[in-house]
TORPA-4810 file (N, C-alpha, C, O; in nm, 3 decimals):
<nodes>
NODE_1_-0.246_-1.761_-0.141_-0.112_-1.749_-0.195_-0.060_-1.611_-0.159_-0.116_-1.513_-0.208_X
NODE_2_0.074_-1.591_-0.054_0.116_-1.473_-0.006_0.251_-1.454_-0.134_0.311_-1.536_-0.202_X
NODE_3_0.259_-1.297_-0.122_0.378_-1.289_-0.240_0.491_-1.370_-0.207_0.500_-1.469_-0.135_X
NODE_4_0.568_-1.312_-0.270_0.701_-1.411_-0.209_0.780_-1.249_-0.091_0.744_-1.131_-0.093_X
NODE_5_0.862_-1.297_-0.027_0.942_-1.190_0.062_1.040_-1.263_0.094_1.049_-1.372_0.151_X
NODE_6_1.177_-1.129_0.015_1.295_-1.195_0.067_1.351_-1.042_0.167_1.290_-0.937_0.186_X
NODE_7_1.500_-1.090_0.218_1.542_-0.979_0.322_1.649_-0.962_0.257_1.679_-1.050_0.176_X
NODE_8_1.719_-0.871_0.270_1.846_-0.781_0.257_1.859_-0.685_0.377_1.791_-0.582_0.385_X
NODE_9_1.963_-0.726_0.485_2.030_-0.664_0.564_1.960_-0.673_0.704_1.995_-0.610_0.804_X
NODE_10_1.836_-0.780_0.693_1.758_-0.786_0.776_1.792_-0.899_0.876_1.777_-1.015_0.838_X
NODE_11_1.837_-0.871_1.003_1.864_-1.032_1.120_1.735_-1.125_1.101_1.615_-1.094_1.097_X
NODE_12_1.798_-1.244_1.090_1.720_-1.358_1.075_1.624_-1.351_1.214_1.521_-1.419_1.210_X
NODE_13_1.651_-1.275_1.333_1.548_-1.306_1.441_1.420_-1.200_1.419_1.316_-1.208_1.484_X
NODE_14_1.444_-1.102_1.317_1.370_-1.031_1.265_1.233_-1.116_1.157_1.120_-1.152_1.188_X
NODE_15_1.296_-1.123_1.044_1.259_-1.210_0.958_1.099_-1.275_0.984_1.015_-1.251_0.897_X
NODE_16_1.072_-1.331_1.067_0.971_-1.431_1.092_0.874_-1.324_1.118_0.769_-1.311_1.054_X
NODE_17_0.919_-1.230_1.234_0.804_-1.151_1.293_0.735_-1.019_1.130_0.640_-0.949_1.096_X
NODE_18_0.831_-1.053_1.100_0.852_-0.900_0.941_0.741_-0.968_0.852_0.637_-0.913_0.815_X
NODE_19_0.800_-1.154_0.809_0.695_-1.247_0.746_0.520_-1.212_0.761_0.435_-1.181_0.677_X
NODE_20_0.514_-1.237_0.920_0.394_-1.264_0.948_0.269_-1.128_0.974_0.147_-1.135_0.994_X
NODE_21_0.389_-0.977_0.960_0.270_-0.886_0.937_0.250_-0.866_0.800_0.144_-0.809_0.774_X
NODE_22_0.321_-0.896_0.704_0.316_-0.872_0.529_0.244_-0.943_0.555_0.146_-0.871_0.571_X
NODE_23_0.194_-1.103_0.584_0.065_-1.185_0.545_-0.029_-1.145_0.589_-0.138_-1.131_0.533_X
NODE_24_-0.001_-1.121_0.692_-0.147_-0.987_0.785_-0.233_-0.897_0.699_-0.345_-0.911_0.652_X
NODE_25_-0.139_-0.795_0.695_-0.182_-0.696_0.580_-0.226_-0.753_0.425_-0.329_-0.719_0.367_X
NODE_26_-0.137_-0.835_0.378_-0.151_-0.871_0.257_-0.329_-0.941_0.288_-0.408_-0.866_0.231_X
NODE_27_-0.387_-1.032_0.344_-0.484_-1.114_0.414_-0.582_-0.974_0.442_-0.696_-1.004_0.479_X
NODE_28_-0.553_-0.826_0.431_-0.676_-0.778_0.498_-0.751_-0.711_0.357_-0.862_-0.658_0.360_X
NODE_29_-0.657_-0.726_0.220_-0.679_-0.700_0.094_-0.816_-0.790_0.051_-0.839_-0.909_0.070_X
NODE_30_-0.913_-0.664_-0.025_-1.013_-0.766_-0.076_-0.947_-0.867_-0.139_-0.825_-0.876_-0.148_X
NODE_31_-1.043_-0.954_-0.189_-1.017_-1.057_-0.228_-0.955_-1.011_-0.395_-0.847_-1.030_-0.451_X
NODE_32_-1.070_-0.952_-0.430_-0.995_-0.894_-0.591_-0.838_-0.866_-0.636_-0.761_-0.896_-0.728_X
NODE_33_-0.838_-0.785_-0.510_-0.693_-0.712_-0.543_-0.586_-0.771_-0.477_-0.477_-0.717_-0.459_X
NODE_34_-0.627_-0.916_-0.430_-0.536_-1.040_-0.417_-0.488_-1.085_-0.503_-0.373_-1.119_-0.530_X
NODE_35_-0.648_-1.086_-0.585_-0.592_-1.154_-0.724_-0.587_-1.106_-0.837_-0.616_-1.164_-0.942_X
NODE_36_-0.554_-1.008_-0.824_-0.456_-0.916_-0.934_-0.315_-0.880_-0.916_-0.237_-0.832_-0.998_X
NODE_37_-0.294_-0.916_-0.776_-0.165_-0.896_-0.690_-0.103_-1.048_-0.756_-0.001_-1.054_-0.824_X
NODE_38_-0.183_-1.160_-0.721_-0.101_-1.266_-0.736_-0.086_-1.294_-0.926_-0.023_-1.390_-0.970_X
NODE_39_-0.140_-1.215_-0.997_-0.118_-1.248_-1.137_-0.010_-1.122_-1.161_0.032_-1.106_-1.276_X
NODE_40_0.026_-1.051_-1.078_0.175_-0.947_-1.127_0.270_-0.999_-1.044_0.363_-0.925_-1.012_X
NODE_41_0.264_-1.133_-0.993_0.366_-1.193_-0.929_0.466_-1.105_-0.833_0.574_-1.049_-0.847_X
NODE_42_0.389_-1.121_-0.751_0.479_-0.951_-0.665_0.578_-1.018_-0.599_0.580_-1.119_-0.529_X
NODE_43_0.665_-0.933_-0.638_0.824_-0.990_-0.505_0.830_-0.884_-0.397_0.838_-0.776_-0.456_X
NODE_44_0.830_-0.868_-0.289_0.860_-0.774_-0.173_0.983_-0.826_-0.137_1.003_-0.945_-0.113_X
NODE_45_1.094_-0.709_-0.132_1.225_-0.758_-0.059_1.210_-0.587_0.112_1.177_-0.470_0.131_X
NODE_46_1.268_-0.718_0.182_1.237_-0.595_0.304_1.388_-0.575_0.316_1.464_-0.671_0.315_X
NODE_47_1.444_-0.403_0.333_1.590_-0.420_0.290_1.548_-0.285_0.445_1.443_-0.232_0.482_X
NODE_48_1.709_-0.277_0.499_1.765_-0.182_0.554_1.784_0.024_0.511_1.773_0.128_0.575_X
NODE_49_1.821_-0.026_0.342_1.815_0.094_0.277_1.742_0.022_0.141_1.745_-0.089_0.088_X
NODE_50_1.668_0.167_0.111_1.615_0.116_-0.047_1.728_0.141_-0.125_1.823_0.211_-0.090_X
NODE_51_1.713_0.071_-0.248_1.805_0.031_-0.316_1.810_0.172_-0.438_1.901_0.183_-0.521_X
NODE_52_1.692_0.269_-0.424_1.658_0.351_-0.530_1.686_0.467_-0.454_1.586_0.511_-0.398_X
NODE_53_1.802_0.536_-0.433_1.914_0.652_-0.372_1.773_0.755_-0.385_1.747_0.834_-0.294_X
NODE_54_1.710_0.748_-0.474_1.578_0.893_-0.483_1.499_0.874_-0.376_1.453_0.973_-0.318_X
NODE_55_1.462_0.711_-0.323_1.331_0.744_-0.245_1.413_0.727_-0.093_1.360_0.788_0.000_X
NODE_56_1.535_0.650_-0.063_1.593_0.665_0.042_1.633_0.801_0.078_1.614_0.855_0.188_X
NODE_57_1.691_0.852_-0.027_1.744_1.030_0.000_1.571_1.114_0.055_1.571_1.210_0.132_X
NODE_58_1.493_1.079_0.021_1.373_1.152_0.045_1.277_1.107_0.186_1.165_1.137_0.228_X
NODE_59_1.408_1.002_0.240_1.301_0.927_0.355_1.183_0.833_0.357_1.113_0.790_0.449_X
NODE_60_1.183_0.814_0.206_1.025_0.697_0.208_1.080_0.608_0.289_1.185_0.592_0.352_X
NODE_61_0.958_0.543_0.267_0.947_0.399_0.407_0.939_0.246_0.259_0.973_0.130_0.285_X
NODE_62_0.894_0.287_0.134_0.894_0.182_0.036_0.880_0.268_-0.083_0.852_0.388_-0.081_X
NODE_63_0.912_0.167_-0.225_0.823_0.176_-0.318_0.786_0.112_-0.414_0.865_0.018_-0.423_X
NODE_64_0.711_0.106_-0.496_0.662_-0.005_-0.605_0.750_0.036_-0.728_0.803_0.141_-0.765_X
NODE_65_0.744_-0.093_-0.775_0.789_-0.046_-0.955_0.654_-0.113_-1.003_0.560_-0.153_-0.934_X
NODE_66_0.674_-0.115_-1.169_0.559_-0.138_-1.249_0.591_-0.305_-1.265_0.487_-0.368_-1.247_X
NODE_67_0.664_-0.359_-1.282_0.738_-0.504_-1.273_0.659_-0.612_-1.171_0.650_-0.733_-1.193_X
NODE_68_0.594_-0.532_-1.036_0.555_-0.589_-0.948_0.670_-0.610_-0.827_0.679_-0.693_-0.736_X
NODE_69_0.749_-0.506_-0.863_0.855_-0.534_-0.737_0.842_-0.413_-0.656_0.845_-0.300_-0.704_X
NODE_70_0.824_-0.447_-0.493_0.804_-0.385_-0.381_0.932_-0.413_-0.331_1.005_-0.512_-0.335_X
NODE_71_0.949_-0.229_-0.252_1.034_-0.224_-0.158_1.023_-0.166_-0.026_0.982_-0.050_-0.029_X
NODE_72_1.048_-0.212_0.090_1.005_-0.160_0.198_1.176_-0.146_0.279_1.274_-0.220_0.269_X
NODE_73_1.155_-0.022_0.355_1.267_0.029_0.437_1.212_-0.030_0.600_1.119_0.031_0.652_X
NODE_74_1.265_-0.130_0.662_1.159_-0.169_0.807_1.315_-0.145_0.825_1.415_-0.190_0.770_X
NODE_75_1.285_-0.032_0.950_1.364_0.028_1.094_1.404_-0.066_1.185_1.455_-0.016_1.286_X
NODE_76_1.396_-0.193_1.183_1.424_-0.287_1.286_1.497_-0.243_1.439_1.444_-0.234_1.550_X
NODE_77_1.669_-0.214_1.388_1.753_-0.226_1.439_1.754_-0.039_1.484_1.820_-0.002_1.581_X
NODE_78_1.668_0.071_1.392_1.691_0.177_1.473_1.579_0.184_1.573_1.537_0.299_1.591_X
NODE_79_1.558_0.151_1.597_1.403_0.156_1.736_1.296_0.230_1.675_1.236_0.314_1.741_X
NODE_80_1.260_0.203_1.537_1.131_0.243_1.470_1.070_0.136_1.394_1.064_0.156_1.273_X
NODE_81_1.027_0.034_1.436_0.967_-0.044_1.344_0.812_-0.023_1.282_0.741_0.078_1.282_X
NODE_82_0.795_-0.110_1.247_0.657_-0.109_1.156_0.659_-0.010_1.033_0.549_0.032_0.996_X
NODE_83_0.733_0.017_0.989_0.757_0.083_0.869_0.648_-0.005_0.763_0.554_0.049_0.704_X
NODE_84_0.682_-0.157_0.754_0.613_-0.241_0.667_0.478_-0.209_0.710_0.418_-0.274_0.625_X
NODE_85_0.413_-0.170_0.761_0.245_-0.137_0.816_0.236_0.020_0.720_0.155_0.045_0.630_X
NODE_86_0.325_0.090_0.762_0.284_0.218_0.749_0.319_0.210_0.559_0.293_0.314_0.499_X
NODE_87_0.355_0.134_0.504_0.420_0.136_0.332_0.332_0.053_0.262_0.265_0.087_0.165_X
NODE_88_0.337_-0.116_0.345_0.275_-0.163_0.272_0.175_-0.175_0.188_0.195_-0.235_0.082_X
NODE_89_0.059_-0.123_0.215_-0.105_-0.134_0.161_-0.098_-0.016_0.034_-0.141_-0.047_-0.077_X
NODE_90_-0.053_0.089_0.053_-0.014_0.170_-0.011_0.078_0.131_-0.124_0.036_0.147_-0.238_X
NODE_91_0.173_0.092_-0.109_0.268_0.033_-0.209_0.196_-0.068_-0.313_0.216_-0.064_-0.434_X
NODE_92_0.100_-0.168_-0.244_0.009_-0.278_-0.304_-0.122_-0.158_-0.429_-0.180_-0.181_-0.535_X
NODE_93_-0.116_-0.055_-0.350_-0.209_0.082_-0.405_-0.170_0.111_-0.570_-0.229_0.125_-0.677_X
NODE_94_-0.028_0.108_-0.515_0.040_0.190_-0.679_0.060_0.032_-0.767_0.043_0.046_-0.888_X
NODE_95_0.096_-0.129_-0.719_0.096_-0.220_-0.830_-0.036_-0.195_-0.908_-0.033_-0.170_-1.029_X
NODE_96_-0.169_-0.205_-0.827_-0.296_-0.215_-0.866_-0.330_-0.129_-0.970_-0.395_-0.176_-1.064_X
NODE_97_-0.292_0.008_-0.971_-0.335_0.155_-1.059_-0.225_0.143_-1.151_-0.251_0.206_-1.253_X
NODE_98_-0.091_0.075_-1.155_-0.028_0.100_-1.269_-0.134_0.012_-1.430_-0.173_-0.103_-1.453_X
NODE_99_-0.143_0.140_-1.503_-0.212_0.092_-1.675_-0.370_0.176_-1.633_-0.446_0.237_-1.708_X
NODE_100_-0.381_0.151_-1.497_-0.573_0.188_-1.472_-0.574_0.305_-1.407_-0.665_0.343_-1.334_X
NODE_101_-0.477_0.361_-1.432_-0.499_0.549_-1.364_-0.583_0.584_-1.452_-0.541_0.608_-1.565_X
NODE_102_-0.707_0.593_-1.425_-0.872_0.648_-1.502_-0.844_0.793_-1.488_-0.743_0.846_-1.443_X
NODE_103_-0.981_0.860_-1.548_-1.029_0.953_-1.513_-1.076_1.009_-1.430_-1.189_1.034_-1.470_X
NODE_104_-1.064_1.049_-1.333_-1.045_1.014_-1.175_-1.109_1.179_-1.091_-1.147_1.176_-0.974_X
NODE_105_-1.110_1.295_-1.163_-1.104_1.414_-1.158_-1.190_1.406_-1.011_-1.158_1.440_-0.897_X
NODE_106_-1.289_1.356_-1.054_-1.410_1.410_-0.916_-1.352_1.310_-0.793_-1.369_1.358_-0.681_X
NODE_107_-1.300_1.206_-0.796_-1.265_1.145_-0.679_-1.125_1.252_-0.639_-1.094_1.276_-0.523_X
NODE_108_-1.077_1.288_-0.718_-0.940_1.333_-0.677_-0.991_1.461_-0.576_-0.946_1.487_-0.464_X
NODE_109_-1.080_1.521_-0.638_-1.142_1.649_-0.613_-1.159_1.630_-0.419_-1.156_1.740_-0.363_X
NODE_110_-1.171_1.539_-0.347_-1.196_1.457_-0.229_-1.073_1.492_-0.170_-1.077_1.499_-0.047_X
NODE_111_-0.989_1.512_-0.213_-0.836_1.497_-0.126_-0.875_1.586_-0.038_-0.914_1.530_0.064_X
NODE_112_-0.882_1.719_-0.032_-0.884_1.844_0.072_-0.997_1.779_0.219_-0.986_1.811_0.337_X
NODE_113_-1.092_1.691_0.161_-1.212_1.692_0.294_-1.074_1.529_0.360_-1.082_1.496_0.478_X
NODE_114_-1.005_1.480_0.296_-0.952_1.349_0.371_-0.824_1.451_0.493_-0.806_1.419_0.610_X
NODE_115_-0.747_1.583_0.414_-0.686_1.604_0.450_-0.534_1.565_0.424_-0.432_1.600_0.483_X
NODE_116_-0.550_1.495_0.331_-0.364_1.475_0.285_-0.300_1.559_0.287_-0.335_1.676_0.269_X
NODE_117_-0.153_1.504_0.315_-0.019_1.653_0.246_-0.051_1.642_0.140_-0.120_1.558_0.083_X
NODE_118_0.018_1.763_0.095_0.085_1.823_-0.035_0.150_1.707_-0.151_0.159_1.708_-0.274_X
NODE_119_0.197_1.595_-0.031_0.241_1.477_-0.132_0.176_1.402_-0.216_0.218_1.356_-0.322_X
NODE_120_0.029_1.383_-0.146_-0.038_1.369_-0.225_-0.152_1.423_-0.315_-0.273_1.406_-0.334_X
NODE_121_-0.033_1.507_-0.366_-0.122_1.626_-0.506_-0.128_1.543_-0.625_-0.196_1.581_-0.721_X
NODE_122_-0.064_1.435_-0.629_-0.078_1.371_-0.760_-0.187_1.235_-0.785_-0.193_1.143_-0.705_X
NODE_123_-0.276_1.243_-0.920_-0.327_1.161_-0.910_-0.301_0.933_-0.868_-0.359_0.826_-0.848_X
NODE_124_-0.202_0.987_-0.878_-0.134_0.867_-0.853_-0.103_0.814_-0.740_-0.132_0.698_-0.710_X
NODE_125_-0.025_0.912_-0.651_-0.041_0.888_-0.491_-0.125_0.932_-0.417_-0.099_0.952_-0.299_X
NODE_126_-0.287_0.965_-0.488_-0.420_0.993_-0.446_-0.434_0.840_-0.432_-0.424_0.769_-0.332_X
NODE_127_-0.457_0.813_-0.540_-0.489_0.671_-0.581_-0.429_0.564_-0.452_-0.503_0.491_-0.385_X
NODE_128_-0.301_0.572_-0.440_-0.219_0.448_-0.366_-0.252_0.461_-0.204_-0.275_0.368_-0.126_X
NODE_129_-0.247_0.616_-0.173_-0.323_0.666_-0.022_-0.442_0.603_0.003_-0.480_0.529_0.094_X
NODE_130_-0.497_0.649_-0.102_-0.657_0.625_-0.075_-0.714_0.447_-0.069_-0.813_0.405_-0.010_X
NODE_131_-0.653_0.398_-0.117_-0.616_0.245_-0.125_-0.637_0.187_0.018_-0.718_0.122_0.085_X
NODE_132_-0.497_0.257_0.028_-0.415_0.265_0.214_-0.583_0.258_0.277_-0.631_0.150_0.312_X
NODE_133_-0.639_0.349_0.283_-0.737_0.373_0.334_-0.865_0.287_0.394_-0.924_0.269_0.500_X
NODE_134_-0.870_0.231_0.215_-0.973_0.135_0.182_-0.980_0.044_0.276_-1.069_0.025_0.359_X
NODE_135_-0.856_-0.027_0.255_-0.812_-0.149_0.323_-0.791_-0.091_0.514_-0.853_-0.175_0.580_X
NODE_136_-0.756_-0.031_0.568_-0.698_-0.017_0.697_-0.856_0.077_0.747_-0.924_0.015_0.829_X
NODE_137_-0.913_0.214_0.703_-1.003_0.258_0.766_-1.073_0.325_0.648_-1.051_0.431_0.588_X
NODE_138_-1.196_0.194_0.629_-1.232_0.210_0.522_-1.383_0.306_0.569_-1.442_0.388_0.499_X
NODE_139_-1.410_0.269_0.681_-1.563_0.412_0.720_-1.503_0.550_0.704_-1.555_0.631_0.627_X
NODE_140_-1.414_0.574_0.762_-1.305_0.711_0.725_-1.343_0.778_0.590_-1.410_0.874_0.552_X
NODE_141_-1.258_0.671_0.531_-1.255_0.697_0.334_-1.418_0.697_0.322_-1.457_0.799_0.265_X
NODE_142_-1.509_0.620_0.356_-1.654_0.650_0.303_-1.707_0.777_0.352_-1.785_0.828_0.271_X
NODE_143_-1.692_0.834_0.442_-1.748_0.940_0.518_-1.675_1.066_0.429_-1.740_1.155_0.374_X
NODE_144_-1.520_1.056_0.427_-1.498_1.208_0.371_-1.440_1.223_0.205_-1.391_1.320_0.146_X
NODE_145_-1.470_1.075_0.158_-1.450_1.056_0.029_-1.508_0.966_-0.087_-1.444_0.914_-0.178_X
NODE_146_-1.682_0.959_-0.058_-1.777_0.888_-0.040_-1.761_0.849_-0.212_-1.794_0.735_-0.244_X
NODE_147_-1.715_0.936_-0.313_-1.689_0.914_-0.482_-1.576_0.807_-0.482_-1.579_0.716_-0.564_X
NODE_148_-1.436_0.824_-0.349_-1.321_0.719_-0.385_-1.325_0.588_-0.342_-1.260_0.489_-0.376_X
NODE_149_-1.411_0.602_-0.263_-1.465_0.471_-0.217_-1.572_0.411_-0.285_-1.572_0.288_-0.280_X
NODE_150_-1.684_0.477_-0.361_-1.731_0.396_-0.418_-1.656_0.353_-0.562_-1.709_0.266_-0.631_X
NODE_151_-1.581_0.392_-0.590_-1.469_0.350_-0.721_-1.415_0.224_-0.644_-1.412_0.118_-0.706_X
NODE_152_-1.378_0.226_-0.526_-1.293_0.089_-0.500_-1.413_-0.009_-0.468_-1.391_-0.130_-0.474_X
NODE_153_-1.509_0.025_-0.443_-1.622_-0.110_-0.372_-1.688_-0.130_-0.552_-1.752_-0.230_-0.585_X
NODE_154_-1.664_-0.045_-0.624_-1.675_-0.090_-0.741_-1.565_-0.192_-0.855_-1.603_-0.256_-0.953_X
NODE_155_-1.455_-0.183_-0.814_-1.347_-0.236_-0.856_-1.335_-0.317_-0.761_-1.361_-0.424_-0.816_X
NODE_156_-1.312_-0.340_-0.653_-1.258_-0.509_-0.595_-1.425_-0.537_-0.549_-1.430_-0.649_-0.500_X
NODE_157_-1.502_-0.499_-0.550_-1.662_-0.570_-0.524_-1.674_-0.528_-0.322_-1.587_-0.522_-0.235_X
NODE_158_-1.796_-0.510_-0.320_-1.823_-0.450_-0.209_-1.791_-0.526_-0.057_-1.802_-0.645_-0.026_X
NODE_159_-1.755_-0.427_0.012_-1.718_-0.483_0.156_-1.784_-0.447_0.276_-1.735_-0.366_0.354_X
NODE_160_-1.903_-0.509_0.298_-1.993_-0.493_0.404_-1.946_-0.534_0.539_-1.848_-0.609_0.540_X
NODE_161_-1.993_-0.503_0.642_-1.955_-0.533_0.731_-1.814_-0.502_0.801_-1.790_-0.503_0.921_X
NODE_162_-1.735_-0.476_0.703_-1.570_-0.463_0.720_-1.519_-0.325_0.796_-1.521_-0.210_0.751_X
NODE_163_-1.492_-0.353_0.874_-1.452_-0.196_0.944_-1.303_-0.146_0.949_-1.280_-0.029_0.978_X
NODE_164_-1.184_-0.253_0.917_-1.056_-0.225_0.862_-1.018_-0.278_0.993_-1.088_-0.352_1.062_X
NODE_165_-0.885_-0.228_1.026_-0.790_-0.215_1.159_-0.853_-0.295_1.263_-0.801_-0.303_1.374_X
</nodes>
Protein backbone atom coordinates (compact mmCIF):
# COMPACT_ATOMS: atom_id res chain seq x y z
CA UNK A 1 0.00 0.00 0.00
CA UNK A 2 1.78 3.32 -1.46
CA UNK A 3 0.58 6.71 0.22
CA UNK A 4 -1.72 8.47 -1.70
CA UNK A 5 0.04 11.49 -4.11
CA UNK A 6 -1.71 14.23 -5.49
CA UNK A 7 -0.10 17.28 -7.80
CA UNK A 8 -0.54 20.94 -7.68
CA UNK A 9 0.95 22.84 -10.55
CA UNK A 10 2.53 19.78 -11.79
CA UNK A 11 2.05 18.82 -16.01
CA UNK A 12 0.25 15.72 -16.27
CA UNK A 13 3.35 14.38 -18.57
CA UNK A 14 5.25 14.82 -15.40
CA UNK A 15 2.96 13.11 -13.01
CA UNK A 16 3.52 9.38 -13.88
CA UNK A 17 7.34 9.61 -13.95
CA UNK A 18 7.05 11.82 -10.21
CA UNK A 19 4.39 8.63 -9.22
CA UNK A 20 6.79 5.99 -9.88
CA UNK A 21 9.99 7.36 -7.95
CA UNK A 22 7.76 8.14 -4.59
CA UNK A 23 6.89 4.24 -4.92
CA UNK A 24 10.56 3.58 -5.45
CA UNK A 25 11.72 5.26 -2.52
CA UNK A 26 8.68 4.70 -0.52
CA UNK A 27 9.42 0.47 -1.49
CA UNK A 28 13.15 0.96 -0.27
CA UNK A 29 11.63 1.75 3.48
CA UNK A 30 11.94 -1.14 5.94
CA UNK A 31 9.14 -2.83 6.19
CA UNK A 32 8.31 -1.36 9.79
CA UNK A 33 8.34 2.09 8.92
CA UNK A 34 5.92 1.21 6.06
CA UNK A 35 3.81 0.33 8.47
CA UNK A 36 3.73 3.03 10.62
CA UNK A 37 3.69 5.24 7.52
CA UNK A 38 0.54 3.50 6.34
CA UNK A 39 -1.32 3.81 9.88
CA UNK A 40 -0.60 7.96 9.79
CA UNK A 41 -2.24 7.78 6.50
CA UNK A 42 0.25 9.93 4.70
CA UNK A 43 -0.90 12.26 1.90
CA UNK A 44 2.15 13.59 -0.29
CA UNK A 45 1.05 16.47 -2.57
CA UNK A 46 4.01 17.26 -5.11
CA UNK A 47 3.42 21.11 -5.68
CA UNK A 48 5.58 23.73 -7.73
CA UNK A 49 5.85 26.04 -4.55
CA UNK A 50 5.32 24.89 -0.96
CA UNK A 51 2.39 26.08 0.31
CA UNK A 52 4.26 27.07 3.85
CA UNK A 53 5.93 30.79 2.65
CA UNK A 54 8.70 29.73 5.72
CA UNK A 55 10.10 26.67 4.08
CA UNK A 56 9.73 28.01 0.36
CA UNK A 57 11.33 31.46 1.48
CA UNK A 58 14.25 29.26 2.93
CA UNK A 59 14.62 27.05 -0.26
CA UNK A 60 13.61 23.61 1.19
CA UNK A 61 12.93 20.99 -1.30
CA UNK A 62 9.76 19.55 1.28
CA UNK A 63 8.25 19.25 4.54
CA UNK A 64 6.29 17.13 6.94
CA UNK A 65 3.58 18.17 9.29
CA UNK A 66 2.55 16.03 12.33
CA UNK A 67 -1.02 15.21 10.53
CA UNK A 68 0.96 12.98 8.14
CA UNK A 69 0.95 15.50 5.41
CA UNK A 70 4.09 15.72 3.11
CA UNK A 71 5.23 18.33 0.93
CA UNK A 72 7.65 18.19 -1.76
CA UNK A 73 8.91 21.21 -4.10
CA UNK A 74 9.97 18.84 -7.57
CA UNK A 75 11.82 21.41 -10.07
CA UNK A 76 10.29 19.80 -13.07
CA UNK A 77 9.90 22.62 -15.39
CA UNK A 78 13.20 24.58 -13.98
CA UNK A 79 15.83 21.98 -15.23
CA UNK A 80 16.41 20.59 -11.62
CA UNK A 81 14.56 17.65 -10.97
CA UNK A 82 14.66 14.97 -8.45
CA UNK A 83 14.04 17.17 -5.67
CA UNK A 84 11.43 14.22 -4.59
CA UNK A 85 14.74 11.85 -4.10
CA UNK A 86 16.70 14.39 -2.38
CA UNK A 87 13.30 15.31 0.36
CA UNK A 88 11.61 12.38 0.33
CA UNK A 89 13.12 9.66 2.81
CA UNK A 90 13.91 12.39 5.04
CA UNK A 91 10.54 13.93 5.17
CA UNK A 92 9.15 10.07 5.82
CA UNK A 93 12.23 10.65 8.81
CA UNK A 94 10.35 13.50 10.60
CA UNK A 95 6.42 11.55 10.19
CA UNK A 96 8.20 8.53 11.99
CA UNK A 97 9.99 10.65 15.12
CA UNK A 98 7.01 12.90 15.57
CA UNK A 99 5.77 11.75 19.69
CA UNK A 100 9.27 9.33 19.66
CA UNK A 101 12.00 12.04 19.77
CA UNK A 102 13.81 9.84 22.70
CA UNK A 103 16.68 10.48 24.50
CA UNK A 104 18.92 10.45 21.89
CA UNK A 105 22.10 12.43 23.42
CA UNK A 106 24.83 9.80 22.49
CA UNK A 107 23.47 9.12 18.96
CA UNK A 108 23.20 12.81 18.42
CA UNK A 109 26.74 13.12 19.77
CA UNK A 110 27.64 11.19 16.00
CA UNK A 111 26.68 14.18 13.92
CA UNK A 112 30.36 15.77 13.67
CA UNK A 113 32.06 12.08 12.45
CA UNK A 114 28.78 11.95 9.58
CA UNK A 115 29.65 15.53 8.83
CA UNK A 116 26.32 17.41 8.56
CA UNK A 117 25.66 21.24 8.25
CA UNK A 118 24.89 23.33 10.88
CA UNK A 119 21.19 22.52 9.86
CA UNK A 120 21.34 19.74 11.31
CA UNK A 121 22.10 20.89 14.96
CA UNK A 122 18.79 19.89 16.02
CA UNK A 123 17.78 16.77 17.48
CA UNK A 124 15.05 16.43 15.20
CA UNK A 125 16.61 16.99 11.84
CA UNK A 126 19.44 14.62 13.26
CA UNK A 127 16.83 12.22 13.50
CA UNK A 128 15.04 12.79 9.84
CA UNK A 129 18.85 13.02 8.09
CA UNK A 130 19.95 10.19 9.65
CA UNK A 131 16.82 8.22 8.54
CA UNK A 132 17.72 9.64 4.96
CA UNK A 133 20.68 7.67 5.54
CA UNK A 134 19.39 4.49 6.85
CA UNK A 135 17.34 3.90 4.02
CA UNK A 136 19.63 5.28 0.88
CA UNK A 137 23.41 4.52 2.44
CA UNK A 138 22.95 2.63 5.20
CA UNK A 139 27.02 1.11 5.49
CA UNK A 140 27.86 4.96 5.57
CA UNK A 141 25.51 5.60 8.66
CA UNK A 142 26.98 2.20 10.25
CA UNK A 143 30.59 3.07 9.82
CA UNK A 144 30.47 6.79 11.11
CA UNK A 145 27.41 6.52 13.30
CA UNK A 146 27.49 2.98 14.49
CA UNK A 147 24.96 4.20 18.03
CA UNK A 148 22.28 5.82 15.12
CA UNK A 149 22.12 3.02 13.32
CA UNK A 150 21.87 0.64 15.76
CA UNK A 151 18.69 2.66 17.20
CA UNK A 152 17.14 2.27 13.70
CA UNK A 153 18.02 -1.65 13.13
CA UNK A 154 16.51 -1.63 16.54
CA UNK A 155 13.29 0.15 15.76
CA UNK A 156 12.28 -1.05 12.21
CA UNK A 157 14.21 -4.66 12.90
CA UNK A 158 17.47 -5.45 11.25
CA UNK A 159 18.60 -5.13 7.63
CA UNK A 160 21.16 -7.56 6.51
CA UNK A 161 22.38 -7.78 3.43
CA UNK A 162 20.91 -4.32 2.33
CA UNK A 163 23.36 -1.94 0.95
CA UNK A 164 20.78 1.06 0.06
CA UNK A 165 21.07 2.96 -3.43
Amino acid sequence: VYPKIIFDGIKEKDRTGISNRIRYLYSMLPQEARKQLTEKDVLITVCRKLPNNEFDDADASGYACSDGNIYLKERVEEGTPYAVESSLVHEFGHLLHYGYEESMQECFEEKKKLGLRDYYNSEREYLAETFDYYVKVPEYLKKYAPKTYAMYEARFGEREGYNGY
